[in-house]
TORKOL-4160 file (C-alpha; in steps of 0.2 Angstrom, whole numbers, padded with zeros to 4 digits, m for minus):
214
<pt num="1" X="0033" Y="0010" Z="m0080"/>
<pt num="2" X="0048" Y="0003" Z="m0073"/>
<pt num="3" X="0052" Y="m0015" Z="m0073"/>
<pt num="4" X="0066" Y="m0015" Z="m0060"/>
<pt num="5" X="0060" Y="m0030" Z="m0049"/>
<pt num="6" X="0072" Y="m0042" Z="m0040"/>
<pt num="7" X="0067" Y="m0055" Z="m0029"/>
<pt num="8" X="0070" Y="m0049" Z="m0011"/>
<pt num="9" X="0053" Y="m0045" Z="m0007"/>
<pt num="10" X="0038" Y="m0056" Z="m0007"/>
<pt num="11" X="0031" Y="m0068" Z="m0020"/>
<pt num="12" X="0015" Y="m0078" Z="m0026"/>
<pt num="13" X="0024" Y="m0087" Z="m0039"/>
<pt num="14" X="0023" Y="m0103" Z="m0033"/>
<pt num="15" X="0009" Y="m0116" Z="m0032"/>
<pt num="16" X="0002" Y="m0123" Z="m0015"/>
<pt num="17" X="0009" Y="m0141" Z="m0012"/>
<pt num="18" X="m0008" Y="m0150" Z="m0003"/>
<pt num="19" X="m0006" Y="m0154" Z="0012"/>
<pt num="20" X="0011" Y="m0144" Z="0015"/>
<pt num="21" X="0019" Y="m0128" Z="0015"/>
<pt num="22" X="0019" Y="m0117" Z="m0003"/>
<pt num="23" X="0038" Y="m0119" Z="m0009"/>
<pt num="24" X="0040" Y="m0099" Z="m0006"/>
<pt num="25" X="0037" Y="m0103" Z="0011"/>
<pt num="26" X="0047" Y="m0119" Z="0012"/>
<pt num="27" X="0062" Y="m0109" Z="0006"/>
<pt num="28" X="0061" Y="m0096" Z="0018"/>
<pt num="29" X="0059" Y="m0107" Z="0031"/>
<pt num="30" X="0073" Y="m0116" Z="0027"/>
<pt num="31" X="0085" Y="m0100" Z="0024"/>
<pt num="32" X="0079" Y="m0092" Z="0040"/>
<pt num="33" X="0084" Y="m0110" Z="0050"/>
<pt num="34" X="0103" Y="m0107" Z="0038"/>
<pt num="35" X="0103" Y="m0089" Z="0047"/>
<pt num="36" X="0100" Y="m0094" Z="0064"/>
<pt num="37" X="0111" Y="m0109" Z="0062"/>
<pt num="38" X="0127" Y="m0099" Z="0055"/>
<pt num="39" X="0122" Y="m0084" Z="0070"/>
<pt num="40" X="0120" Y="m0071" Z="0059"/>
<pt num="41" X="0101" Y="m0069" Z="0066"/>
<pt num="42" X="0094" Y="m0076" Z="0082"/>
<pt num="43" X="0076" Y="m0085" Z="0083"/>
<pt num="44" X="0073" Y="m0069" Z="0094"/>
<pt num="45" X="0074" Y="m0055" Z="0081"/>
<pt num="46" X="0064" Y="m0065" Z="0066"/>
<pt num="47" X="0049" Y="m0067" Z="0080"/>
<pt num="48" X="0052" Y="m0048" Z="0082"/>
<pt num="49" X="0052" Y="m0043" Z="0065"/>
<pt num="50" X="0037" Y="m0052" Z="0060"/>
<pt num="51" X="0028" Y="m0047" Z="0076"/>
<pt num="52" X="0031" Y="m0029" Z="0068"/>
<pt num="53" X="0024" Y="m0030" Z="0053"/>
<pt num="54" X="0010" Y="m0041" Z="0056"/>
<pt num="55" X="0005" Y="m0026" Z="0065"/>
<pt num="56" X="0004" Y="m0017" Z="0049"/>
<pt num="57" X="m0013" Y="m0010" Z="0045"/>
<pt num="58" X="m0020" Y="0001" Z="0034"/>
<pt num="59" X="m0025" Y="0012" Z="0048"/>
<pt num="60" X="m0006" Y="0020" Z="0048"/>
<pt num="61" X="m0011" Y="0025" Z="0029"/>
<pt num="62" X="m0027" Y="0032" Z="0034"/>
<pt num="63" X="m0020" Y="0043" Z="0048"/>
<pt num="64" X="m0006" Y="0051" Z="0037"/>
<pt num="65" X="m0019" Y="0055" Z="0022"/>
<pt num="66" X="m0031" Y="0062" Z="0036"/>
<pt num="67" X="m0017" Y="0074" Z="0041"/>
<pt num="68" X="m0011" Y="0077" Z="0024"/>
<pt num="69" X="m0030" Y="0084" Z="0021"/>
<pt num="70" X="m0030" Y="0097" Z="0033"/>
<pt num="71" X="m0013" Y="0102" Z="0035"/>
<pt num="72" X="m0006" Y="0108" Z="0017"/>
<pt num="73" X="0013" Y="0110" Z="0026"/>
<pt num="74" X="0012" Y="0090" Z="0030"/>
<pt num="75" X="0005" Y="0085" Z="0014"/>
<pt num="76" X="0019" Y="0095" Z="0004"/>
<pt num="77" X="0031" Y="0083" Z="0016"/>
<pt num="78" X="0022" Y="0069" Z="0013"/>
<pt num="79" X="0023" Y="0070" Z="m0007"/>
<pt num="80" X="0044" Y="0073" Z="m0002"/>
<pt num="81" X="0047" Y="0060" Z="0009"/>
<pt num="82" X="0033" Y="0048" Z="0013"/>
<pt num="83" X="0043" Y="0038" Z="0026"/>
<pt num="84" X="0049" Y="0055" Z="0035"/>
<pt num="85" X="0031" Y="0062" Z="0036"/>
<pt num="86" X="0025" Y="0046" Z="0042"/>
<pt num="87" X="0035" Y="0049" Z="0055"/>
<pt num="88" X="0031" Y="0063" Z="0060"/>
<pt num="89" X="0015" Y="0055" Z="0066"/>
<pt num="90" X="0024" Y="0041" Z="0077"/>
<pt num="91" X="0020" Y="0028" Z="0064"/>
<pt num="92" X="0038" Y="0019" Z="0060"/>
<pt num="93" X="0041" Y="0013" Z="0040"/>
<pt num="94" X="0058" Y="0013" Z="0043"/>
<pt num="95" X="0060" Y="m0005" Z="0038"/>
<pt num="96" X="0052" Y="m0003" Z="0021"/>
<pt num="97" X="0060" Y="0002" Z="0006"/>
<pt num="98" X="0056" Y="0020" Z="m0003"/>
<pt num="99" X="0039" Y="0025" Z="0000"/>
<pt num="100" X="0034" Y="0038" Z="m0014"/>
<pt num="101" X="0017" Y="0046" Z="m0011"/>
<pt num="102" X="0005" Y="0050" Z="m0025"/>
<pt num="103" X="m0008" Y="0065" Z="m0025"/>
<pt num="104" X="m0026" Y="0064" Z="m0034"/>
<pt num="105" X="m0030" Y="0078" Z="m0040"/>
<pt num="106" X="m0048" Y="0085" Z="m0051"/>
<pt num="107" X="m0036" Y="0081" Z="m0067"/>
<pt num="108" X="m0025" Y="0064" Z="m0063"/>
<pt num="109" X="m0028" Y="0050" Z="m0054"/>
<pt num="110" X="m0016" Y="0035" Z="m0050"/>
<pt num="111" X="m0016" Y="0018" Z="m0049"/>
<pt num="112" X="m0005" Y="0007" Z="m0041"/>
<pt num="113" X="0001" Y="m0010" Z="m0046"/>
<pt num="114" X="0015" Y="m0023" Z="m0046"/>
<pt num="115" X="0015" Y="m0032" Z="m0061"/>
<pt num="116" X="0026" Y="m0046" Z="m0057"/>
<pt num="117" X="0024" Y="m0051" Z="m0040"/>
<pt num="118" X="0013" Y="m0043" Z="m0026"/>
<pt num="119" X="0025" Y="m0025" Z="m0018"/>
<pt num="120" X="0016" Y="m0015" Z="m0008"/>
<pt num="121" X="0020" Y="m0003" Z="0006"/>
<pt num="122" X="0019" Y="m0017" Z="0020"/>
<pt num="123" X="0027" Y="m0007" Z="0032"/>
<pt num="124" X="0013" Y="0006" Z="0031"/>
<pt num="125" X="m0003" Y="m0003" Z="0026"/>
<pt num="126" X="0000" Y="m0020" Z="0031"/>
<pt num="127" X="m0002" Y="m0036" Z="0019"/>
<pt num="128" X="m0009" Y="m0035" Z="0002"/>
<pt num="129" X="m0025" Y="m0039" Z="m0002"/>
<pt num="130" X="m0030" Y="m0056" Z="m0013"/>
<pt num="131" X="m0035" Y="m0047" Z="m0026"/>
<pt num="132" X="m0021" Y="m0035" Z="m0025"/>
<pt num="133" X="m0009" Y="m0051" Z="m0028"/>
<pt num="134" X="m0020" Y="m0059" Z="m0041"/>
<pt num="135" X="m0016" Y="m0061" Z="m0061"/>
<pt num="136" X="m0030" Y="m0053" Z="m0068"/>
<pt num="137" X="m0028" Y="m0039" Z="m0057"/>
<pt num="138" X="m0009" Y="m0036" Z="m0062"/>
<pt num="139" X="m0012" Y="m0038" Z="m0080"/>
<pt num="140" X="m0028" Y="m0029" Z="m0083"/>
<pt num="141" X="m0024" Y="m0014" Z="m0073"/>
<pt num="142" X="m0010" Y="m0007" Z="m0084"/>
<pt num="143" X="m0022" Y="m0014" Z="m0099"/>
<pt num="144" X="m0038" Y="m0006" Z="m0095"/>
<pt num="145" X="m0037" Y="0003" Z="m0079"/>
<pt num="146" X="m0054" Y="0013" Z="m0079"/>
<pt num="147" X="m0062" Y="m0006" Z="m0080"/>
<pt num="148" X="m0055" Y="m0010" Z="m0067"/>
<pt num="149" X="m0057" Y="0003" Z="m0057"/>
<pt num="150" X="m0075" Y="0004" Z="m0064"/>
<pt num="151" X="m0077" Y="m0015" Z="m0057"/>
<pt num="152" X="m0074" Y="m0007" Z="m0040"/>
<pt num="153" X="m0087" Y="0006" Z="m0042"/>
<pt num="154" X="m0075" Y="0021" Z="m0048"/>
<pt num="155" X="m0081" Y="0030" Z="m0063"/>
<pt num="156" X="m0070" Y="0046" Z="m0069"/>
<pt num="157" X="m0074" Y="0058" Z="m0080"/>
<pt num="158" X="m0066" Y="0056" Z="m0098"/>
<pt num="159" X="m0055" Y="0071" Z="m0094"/>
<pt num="160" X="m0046" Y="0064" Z="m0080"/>
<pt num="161" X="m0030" Y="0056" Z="m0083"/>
<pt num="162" X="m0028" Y="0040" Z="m0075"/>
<pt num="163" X="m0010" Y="0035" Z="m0072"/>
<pt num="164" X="m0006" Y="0018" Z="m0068"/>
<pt num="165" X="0011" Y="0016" Z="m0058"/>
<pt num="166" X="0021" Y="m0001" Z="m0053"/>
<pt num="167" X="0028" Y="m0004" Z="m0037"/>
<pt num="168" X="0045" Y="m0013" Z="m0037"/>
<pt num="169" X="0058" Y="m0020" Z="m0024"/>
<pt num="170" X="0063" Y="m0001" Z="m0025"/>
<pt num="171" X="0047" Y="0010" Z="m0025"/>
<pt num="172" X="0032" Y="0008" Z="m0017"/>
<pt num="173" X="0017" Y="0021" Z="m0019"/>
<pt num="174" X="0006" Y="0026" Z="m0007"/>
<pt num="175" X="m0008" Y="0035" Z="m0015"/>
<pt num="176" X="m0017" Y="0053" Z="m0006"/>
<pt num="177" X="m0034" Y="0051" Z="m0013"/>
<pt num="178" X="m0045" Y="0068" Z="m0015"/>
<pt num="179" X="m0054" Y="0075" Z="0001"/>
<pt num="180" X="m0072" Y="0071" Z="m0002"/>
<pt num="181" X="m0083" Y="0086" Z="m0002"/>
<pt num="182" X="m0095" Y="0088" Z="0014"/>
<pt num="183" X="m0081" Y="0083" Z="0025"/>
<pt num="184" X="m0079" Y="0103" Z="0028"/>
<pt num="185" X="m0076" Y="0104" Z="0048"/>
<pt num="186" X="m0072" Y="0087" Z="0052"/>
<pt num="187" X="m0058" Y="0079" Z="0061"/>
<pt num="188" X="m0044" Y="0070" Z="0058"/>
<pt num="189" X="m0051" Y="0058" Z="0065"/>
<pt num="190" X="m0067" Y="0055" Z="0058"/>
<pt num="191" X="m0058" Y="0059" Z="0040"/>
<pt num="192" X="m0046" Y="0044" Z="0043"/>
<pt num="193" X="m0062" Y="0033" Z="0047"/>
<pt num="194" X="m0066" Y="0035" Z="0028"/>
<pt num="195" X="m0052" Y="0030" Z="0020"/>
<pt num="196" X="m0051" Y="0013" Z="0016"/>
<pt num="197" X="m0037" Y="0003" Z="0013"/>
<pt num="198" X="m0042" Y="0001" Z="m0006"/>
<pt num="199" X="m0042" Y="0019" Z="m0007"/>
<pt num="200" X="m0022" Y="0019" Z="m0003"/>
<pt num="201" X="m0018" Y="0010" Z="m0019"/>
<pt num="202" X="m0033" Y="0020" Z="m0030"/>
<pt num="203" X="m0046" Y="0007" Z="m0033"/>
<pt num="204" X="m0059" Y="0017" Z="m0025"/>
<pt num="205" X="m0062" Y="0035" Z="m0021"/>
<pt num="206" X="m0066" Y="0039" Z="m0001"/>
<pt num="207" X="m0085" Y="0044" Z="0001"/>
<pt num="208" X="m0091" Y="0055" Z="0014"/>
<pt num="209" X="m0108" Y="0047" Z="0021"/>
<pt num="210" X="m0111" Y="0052" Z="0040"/>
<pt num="211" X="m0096" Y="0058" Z="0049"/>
<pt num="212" X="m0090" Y="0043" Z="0061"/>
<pt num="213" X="m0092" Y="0047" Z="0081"/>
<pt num="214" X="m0073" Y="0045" Z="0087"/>
């Protein structure tokens, strides 16, 4: 797994001071006022950029893996150039960096996670979730995957390979998790009501249940 990480993107290294901002957060304050100060961004355009992805969700992921199920084409231009195919369906990643999209299948099956810091694909999915960012998450998935994964309710067969990849400054991975069976006639939008945020990164596996009125 690569360990190509720099130190553009988002960290949890630091501690929170009580009562005050964590020192990440301080510094980025203070760099942002440094910008606006020496004109090179205006107050305007960092309200506009965290305005756009705040409004992040995982509801973008779920839409393109929804499509990716029932249309082979997209899914083949999906796992070529995941911020393209996002595209296609309106959805704009073009601030993030490369977004690589990852296929289960009945043989392999991928798990993502960043072991130094916390890169996700926020510009599809949104912020990360704690446990996502946590320490015993990042070391134990490379570790012991299948416990983990078990921990969330996942069991695989013995002959399924897990492969666990690591999300850098550079890559980010998006997984397509496996079409649950029963799901035959359903649409895209009741298929993209079943997968879950957790399913995107490979923790979980989407379940069928009742087809969700839309």
């Amino acid at each position: 797994m690569s360990d190509g990480h720099d130190h553009d993107h988002d960290h949890d290294h630091d501690e929170p001071v009580e009562g005050a901002l964590p020192a990440a957060a301080l510094r980025t304050r203070a760099i942002e006022s440094l910008l606006v100060e020496k004109g090179v961004l205006t107050a305007e355009a960092v309200a506009r950029g965290v305005d756009w992805l705040v409004s992040r969700t995982p509801t973008n992921g779920a839409r393109i893996v929804a499509r990716a199920w029932v249309d082979p084409a997209y899914k083949q231009r999906l796992l070529t150039d995941a911020k393209v195919a996002a595209g296609e369906l309106g959805i704009d990643a073009a601030q993030s960096v490369t977004v690589v999209a990852l296929e289960n299948t009945a043989d392999v099956h991928h798990l993502v996670v960043c072991t130094l810091c916390s890169c996700y694909p926020r510009a599809l999915l949104g912020p990360p979730p704690a446990w996502y960012k946590s320490n015993a998450y990042r070391s134990r998935a490379v570790i012991e995957p299948r416990a983990v994964m078990a921990e969330f309710g996942t069991e695989l067969p013995a002959e399924v390979e897990v492969r666990v990849v690591d999300s850098t400054a550079d890559i980010r991975y998006l997984v397509v998790p496996r079409r649950p069976a029963g799901t035959d006639g359903w649409s895209e939008e009741q298929l993209a009501a079943i997968v879950t945020r957790d399913s995107l990164v490979g923790v979980v596996q989407p379940v069928a249940g009742e087809p969700v009125a839309v």
